[in-house]
C-alpha positions in Angstrom: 108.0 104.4 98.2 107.3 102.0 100.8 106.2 101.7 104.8 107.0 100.4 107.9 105.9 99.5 111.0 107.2 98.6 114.4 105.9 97.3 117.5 107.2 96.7 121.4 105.0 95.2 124.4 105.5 93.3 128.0 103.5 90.8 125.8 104.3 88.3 122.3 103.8 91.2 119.9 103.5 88.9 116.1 99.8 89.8 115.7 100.6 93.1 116.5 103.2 93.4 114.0 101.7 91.3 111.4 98.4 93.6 110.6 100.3 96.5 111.5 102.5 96.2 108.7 99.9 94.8 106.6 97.8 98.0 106.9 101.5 99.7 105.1 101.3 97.5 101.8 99.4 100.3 100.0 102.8 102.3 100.0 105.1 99.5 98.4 104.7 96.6 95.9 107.8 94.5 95.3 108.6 92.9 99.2 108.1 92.3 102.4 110.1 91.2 105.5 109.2 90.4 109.1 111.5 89.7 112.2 111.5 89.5 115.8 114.1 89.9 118.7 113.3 87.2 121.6 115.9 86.7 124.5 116.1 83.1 124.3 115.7 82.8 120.2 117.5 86.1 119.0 116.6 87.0 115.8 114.1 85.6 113.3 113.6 86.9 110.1 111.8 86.4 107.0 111.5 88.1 103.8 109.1 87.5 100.2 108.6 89.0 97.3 105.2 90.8 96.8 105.2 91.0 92.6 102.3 88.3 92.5 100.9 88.1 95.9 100.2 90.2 98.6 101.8 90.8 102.2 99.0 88.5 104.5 99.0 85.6 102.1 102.9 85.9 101.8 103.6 85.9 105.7 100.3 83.9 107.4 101.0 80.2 107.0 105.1 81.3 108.5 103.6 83.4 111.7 104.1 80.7 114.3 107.8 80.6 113.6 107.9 84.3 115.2 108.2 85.0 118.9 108.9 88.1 120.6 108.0 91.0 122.8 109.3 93.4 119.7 109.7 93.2 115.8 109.5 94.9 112.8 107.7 94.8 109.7 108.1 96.6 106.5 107.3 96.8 102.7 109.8 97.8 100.2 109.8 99.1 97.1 113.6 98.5 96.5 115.9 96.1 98.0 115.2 92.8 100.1 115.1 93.8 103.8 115.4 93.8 107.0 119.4 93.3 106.9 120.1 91.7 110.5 123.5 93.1 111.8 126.0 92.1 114.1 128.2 95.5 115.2 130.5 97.3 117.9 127.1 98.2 118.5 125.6 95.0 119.1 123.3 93.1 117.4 120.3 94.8 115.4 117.8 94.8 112.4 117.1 97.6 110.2 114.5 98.8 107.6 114.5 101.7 106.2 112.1 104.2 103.5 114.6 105.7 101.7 115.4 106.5 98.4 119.7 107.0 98.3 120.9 108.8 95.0 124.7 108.6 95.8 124.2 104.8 96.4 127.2 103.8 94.2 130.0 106.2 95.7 129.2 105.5 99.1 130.0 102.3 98.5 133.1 102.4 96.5 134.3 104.7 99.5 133.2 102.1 101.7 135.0 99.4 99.7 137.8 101.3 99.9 138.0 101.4 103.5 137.9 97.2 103.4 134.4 96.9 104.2 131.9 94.5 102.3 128.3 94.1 101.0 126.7 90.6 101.5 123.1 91.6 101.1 123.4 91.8 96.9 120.0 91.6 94.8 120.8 90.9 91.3 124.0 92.0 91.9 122.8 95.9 93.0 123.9 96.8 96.5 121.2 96.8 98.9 120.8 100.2 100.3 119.6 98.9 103.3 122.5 97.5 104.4 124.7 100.2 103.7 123.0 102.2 105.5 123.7 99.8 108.2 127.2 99.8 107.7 126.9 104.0 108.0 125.6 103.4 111.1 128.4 101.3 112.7 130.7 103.6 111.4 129.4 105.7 114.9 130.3 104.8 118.3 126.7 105.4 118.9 123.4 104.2 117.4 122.9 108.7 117.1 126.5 109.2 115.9 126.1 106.3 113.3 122.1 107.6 112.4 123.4 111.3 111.9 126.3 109.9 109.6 123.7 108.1 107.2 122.0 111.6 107.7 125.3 113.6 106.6 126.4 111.0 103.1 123.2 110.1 101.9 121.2 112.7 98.7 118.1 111.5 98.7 116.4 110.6 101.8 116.0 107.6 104.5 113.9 106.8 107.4 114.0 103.8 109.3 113.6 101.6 112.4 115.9 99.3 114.1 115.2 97.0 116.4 117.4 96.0 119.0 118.0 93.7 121.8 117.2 96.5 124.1 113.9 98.2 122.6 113.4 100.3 119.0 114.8 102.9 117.3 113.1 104.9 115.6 114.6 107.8 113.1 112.7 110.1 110.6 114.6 111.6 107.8 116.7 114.7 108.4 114.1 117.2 106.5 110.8 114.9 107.3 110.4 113.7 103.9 108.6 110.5 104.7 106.5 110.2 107.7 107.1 108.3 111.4 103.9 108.6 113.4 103.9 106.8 117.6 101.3 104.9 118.6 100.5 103.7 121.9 98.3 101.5 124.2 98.4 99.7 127.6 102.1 97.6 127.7 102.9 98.6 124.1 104.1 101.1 121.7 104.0 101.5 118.0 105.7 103.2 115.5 104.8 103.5 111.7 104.3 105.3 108.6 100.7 105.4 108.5 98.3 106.6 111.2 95.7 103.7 109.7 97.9 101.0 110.9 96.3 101.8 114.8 92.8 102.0 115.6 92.1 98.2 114.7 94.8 97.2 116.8 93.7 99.7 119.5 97.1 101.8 119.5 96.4 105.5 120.0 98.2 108.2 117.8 100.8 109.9 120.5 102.5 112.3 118.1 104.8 112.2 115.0 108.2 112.6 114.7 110.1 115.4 113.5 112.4 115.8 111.4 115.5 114.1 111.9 114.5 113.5 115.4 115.9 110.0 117.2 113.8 108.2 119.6 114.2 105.1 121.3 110.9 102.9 122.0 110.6 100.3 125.2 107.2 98.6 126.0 107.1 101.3 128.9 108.4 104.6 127.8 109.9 106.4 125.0 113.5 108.6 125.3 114.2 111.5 122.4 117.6 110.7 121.7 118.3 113.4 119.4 115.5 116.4 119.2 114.0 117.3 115.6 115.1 119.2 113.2 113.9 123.1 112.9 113.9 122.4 108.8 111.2 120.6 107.4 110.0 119.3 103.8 107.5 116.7 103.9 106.3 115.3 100.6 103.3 116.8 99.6 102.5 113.8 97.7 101.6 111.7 100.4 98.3 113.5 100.6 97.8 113.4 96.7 98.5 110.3 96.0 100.5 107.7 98.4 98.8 108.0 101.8 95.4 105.8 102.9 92.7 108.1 103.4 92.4 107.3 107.1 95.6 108.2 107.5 97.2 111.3 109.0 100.8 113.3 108.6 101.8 115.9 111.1 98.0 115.7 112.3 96.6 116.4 108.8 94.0 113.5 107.5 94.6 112.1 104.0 91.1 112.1 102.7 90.4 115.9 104.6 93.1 117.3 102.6 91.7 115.6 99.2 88.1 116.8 99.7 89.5 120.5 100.7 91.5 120.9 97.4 88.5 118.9 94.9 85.8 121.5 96.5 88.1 124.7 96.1 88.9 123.3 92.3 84.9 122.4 92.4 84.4 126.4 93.1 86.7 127.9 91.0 85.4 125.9 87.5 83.1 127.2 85.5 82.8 123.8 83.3 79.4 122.6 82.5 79.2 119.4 83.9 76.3 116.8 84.4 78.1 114.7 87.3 81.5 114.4 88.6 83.4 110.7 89.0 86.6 110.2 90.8 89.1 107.1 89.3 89.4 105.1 92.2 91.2 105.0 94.7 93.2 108.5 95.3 90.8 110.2 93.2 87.2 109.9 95.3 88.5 112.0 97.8 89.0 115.2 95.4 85.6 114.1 93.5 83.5 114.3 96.3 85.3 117.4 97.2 84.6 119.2 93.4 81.0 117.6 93.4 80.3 119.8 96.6 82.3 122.5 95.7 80.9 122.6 91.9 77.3 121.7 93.3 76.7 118.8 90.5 75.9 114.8 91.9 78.5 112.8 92.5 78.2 109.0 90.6 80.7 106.2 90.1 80.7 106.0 86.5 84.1 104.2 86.7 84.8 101.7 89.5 87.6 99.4 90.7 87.8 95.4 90.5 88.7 95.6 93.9 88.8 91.6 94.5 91.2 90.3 92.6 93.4 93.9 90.8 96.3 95.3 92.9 97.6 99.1 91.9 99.0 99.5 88.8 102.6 99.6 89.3 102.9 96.0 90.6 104.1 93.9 87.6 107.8 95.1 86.8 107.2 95.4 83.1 105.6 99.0 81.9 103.2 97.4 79.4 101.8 94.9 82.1 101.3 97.3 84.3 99.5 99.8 81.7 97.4 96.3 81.4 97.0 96.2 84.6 95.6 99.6 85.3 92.9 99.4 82.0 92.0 95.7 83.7 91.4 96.5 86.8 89.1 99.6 86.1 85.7 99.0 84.9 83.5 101.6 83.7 79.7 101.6 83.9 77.8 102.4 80.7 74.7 103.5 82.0 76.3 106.4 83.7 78.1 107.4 81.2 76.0 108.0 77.9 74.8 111.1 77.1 76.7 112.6 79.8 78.9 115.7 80.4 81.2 113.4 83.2 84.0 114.9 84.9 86.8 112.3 85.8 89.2 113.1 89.1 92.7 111.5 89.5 95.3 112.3 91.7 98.1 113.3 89.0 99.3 112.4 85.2 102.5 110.8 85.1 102.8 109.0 81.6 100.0 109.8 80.6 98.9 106.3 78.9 96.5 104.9 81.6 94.5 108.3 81.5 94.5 108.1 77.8 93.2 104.8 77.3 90.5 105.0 79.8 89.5 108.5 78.1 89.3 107.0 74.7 86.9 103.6 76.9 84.8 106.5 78.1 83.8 107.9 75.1 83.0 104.4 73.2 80.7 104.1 76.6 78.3 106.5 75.1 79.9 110.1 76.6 79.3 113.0 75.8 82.1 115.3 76.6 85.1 113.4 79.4 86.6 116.6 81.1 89.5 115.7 83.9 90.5 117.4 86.6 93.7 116.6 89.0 94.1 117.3 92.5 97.8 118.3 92.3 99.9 120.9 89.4 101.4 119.3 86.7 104.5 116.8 87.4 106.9 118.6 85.5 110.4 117.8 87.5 111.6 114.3 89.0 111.6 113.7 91.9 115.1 113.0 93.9 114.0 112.0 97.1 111.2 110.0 97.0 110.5 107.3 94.2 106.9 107.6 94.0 106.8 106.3 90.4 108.7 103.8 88.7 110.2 106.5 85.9 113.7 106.1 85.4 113.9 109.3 83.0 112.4 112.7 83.6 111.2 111.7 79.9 109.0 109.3 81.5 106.5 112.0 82.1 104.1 113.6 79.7 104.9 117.1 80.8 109.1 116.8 79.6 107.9 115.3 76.4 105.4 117.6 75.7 108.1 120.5 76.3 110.7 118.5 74.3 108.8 118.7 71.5 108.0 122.5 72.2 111.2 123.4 72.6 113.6 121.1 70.8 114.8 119.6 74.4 113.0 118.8 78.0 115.0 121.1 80.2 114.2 124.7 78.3 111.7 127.1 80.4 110.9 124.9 83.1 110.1 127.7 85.0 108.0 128.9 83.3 105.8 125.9 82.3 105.8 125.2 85.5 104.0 128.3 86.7 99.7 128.2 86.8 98.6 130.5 84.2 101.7 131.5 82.4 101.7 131.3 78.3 103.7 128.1 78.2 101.8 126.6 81.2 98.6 127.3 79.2 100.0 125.9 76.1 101.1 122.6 78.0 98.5 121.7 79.7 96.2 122.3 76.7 98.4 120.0 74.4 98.2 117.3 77.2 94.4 117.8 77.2 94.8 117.1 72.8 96.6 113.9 73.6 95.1 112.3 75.6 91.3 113.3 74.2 90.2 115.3 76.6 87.1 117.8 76.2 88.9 119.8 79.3 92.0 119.3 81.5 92.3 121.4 84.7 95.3 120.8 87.5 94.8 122.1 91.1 96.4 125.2 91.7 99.9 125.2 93.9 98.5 127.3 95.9 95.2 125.9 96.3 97.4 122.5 97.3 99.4 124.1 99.7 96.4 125.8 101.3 94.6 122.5 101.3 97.3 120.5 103.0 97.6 123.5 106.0 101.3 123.4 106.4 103.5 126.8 105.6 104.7 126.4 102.1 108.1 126.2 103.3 107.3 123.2 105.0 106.0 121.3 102.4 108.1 119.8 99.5 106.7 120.4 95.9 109.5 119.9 93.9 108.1 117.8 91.5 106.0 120.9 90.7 107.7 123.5 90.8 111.8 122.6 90.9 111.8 123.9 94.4 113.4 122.1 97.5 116.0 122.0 100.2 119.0 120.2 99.5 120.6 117.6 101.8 121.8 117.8 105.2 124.5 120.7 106.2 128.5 119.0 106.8 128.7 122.0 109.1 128.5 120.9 112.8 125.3 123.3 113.6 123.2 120.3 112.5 120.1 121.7 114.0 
């Protein structure tokens, strides 16, 4: 997915920006890049790549080479960035979150019209950058946003920082989060609420959909209201989001304890203690073990020291490697017991399997699972919050493949809680991986959890449903 961060003060900012953005590298895990703006310097940047170290180490030893009132920070899980820019518009830096499905014809229509890309990555366009060159395409830094806004399927959010202060633009449906922060002299601006307190920035509000805002160390101007339409990701409070954190006012961890103690309530399972698979999954375990009224134990815990999430290495096995490494389960827990294991969600399918077939060689005596969101059965195109390059990828297609002779027949219909074929799924999931039980939350109970009117949440992966992209009509708004 990835994160950003921003910051802008009447005083040097680095430290600032440095463990702001640090406080964002739970969101991505293949770069990072840092610049500043300073009068008498202009622009510094630096960029590294984050596949075998992590952000601090990567950018500590270089931080004396920044100065600035302003910067940005941000870590990517696609292309190298920021792309520093020299325009009609002056000169900038951008980053962006975004995840840009009609990359390739935007640029052959760009390249058509004489323009160039500089910024390649193993000869891929950077989507960064062209979503700078959309933007000087405007004779406005609004015009230019709203035209990325207009050409893009997918979605994009991003921060530029100028000569003059930051800009600050979130996604024309809200996908991906932009929360302000501010303190004495300074403002922030970044995807996680988490990034503030240590740094004594206080959450002013987030921004909405599509909205435009321009940040100075004194003040902040809307330069474009938000958007009445709204689909944030309802994955960020599965799965992606730090559970200090907050969207649209709505804590991380709050929302993960809500839907584990409705699930808790509603499961008549006999269980002798409940375990959540670190680190998205405590949240919904602590929530169950209340709700279910059964202790809750670590009977599975994370090397925390030395093991980064499982998707770091590029290579699938490595990273299934990874994910069995870096979890370590605790015997004495475990034998002779009736455990119930949380996770956030089943994608593949192979990490839970593995650690299934650990936890029964540990001594237990039934391994039941329960996860805090439905069952992935669609893609998602606006977000790429797992590496999958094939609907294939997940367990639920293949599973249906096989049902059905091909992945796409009665999604519908396995896609709806309690139906025959949802029933049948989900129980053949349960077979393959060696599960004594397997339970998803309900939709509903998600929705409910999270607090938002379902229309304002996106749940696509779950259940096919989502807004498209962003009208060509001139009502905008």
């Amino acid at each position: 997915m990835g994160g950003f961060f921003g910051a802008i003060s009447t005083e040097e900012c680095v430290n600032d920006l440095f463990y702001g953005t640090d406080y964002n590298s739970h969101l991505g895990t293949k770069r990072a890049g840092m610049v500043t703006f300073d009068p008498e310097r202009g622009f510094n940047r630096s960029i590294h790549s984050l596949e075998r170290d992590y952000f601090r180490s990567r950018f500590e030893d270089e931080l004396d080479q920044f100065r600035g009132k302003q910067g940005l920070g941000v870590i990517s899980d696609t292309d190298p960035q920021p792309i520093i820019v020299n325009s009609h518009l002056g000169r900038y830096a951008v980053v962006t979150v975004a995840k840009i499905n009609n990359l390739r014809q935007i640029a052959d229509e760009l390249l058509a019209q004489r323009m160039h890309f500089s910024e390649m990555s193993a000869n891929n366009i950077n989507q960064t950058e062209l979503v700078a060159l959309l933007i000087n395409m405007g004779q406005t830094f609004t015009e230019g946003i709203n035209m990325v806004y207009r050409k893009i399927e997918g979605s994009c959010s991003m921060l530029i920082l100028t000569e003059d202060g930051i800009i600050a633009a979130r996604d024309f449906l809200g996908r991906t989060p932009i929360v302000i922060g501010h303190k004495e002299g300074a403002y922030a601006v970044s995807s996680e609420t988490c990034s503030f307190p240590n740094l004594d920035y206080k959450v002013v509000r987030d921004l909405g959909p599509g909205e435009i805002v321009r940040l100075k160390a004194d003040s902040m101007e809307v330069m474009q209201p938000a958007m009445e339409r709204e689909q944030v990701c309802a994955f960020l409070w599965v799965y992606y989001g730090f559970p200090a954190s907050s969207y649209e006012g709505i804590n991380v961890e709050a929302v993960r304890e809500a839907n584990g103690r409705m699930m808790g309530e509603q499961d008549e399972t006999e269980v002798d203690c409940v375990c959540g698979v670190p680190d998205s999954g405590v949240g919904m375990a602590l929530g169950y073990a209340e709700g279910k009224g059964v202790p809750y134990e670590r009977a599975v815990l994370k090397y925390t020291p030395t093991w980064p999430r499982s998707f770091t290495p590029g290579n699938q096995s490595r990273r299934d490697l990874v994910a069995k490494m870096k979890l370590i389960p605790n015997g004495r827990l475990l034998k002779d017991r009736r455990v119930v294991f949380c996770d956030d969600s089943i994608v593949r399918g192979t990490q839970l399997r593995d650690n299934v077939r650990t936890f029964f060689e540990y001594g237990a005596k039934e391994v039941h699972c329960r996860i805090s969101c439905p069952p992935l059965v669609y893609g998602c195109p606006f977000i790429g919050f797992t590496s999958s390059k094939s609907d294939m990828e997940l367990i639920t297609r293949r599973v249906i493949a096989d049902f059905e002779g091909d992945d796409k027949t009665n999604l519908e219909k396995y896609a709806t809680t309690d139906s025959v074929e949802y029933k049948r799924m989900v129980a053949e999931i349960a077979r393959r991986l060696g599960l004594t039980t397997l339970k998803f939350a309900k939709l509903e109970s998600l929705v409910k959890s999270i607090g938002l009117p379902k229309c304002k949440v996106c749940t696509h992966c779950f259940d096919g449903s989502s807004y498209g992209h962003a009208p060509d009509s001139e009502n905008f708004f």
